[in-house]
C-alpha positions as CSV (number, residue, x, y, z in Angstrom):
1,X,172.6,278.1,114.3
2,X,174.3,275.5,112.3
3,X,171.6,273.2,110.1
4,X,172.4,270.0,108.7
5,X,172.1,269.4,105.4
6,X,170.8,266.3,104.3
7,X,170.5,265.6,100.4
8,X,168.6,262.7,99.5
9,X,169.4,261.3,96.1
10,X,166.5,259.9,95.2
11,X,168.1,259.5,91.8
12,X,166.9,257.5,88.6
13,X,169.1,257.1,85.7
14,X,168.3,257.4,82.1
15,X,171.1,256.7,80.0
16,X,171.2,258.4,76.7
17,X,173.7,260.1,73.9
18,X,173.2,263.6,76.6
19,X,174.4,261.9,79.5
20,X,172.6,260.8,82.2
21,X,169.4,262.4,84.3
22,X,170.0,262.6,88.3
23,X,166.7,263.5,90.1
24,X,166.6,263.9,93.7
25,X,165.1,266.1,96.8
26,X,166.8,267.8,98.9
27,X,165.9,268.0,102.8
28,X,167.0,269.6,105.8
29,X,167.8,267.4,109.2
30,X,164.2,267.1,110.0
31,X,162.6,265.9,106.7
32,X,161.5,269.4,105.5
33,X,161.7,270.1,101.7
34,X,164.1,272.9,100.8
35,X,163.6,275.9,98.4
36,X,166.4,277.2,96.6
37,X,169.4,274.7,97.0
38,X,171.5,274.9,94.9
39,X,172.9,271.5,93.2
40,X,175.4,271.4,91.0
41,X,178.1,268.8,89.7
42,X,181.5,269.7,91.4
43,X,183.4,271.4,89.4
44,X,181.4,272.8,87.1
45,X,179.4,276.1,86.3
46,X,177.3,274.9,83.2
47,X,175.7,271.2,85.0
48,X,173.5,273.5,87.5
49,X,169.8,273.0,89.3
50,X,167.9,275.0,91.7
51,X,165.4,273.2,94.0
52,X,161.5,273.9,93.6
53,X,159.0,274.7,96.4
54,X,159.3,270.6,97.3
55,X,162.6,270.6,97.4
56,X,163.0,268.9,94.0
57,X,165.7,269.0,91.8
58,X,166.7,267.3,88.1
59,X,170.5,267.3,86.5
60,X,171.6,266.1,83.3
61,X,175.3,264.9,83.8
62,X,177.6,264.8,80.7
63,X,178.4,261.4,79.7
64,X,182.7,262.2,80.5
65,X,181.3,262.4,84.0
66,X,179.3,260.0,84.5
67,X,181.3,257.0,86.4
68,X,182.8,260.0,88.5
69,X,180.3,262.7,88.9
70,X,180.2,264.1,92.5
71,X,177.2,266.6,93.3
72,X,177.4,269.3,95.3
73,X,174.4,271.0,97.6
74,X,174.6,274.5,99.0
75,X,171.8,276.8,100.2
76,X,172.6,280.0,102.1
77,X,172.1,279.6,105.8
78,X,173.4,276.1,106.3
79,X,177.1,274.9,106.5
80,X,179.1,272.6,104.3
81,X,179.9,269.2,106.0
């Protein structure tokens, strides 16, 4: 069964000498929260967040990135668009 994953980027930005803060839910096709998605900026392995139990999640991107930053979603069970 193939899910659609839709990320909502309900983001709000806070700029600062550490970069900027992304905050956002994540939610499947249907509206519903998801647990455990992981989001991550593309392309790195250090810039890293894990949803909570409403689907919330909160990055600090590094200020190099900030103008180009791309954010990736994955959760087990759903496919990449």
């Amino acid at each position: 069964m193939i899910l659609t994953l839709v990320a909502l980027l309900v983001s709000s930005l806070m700029y600062g000498q550490t970069g900027t803060a992304v905050r956002g839910v994540v939610k499947d096709a249907a509206g519903e929260p998801l647990v455990g998605a992981v989001v991550a900026l593309e392309g790195s392995t250090s810039v890293v967040s894990v949803t909570d139990i409403d689907g919330r999640y909160a990055l600090t991107l590094p200020s190099a990135t900030e103008k180009q930053a791309r954010i990736k979603v994955s959760i087990l069970g759903f496919k990449d668009a």
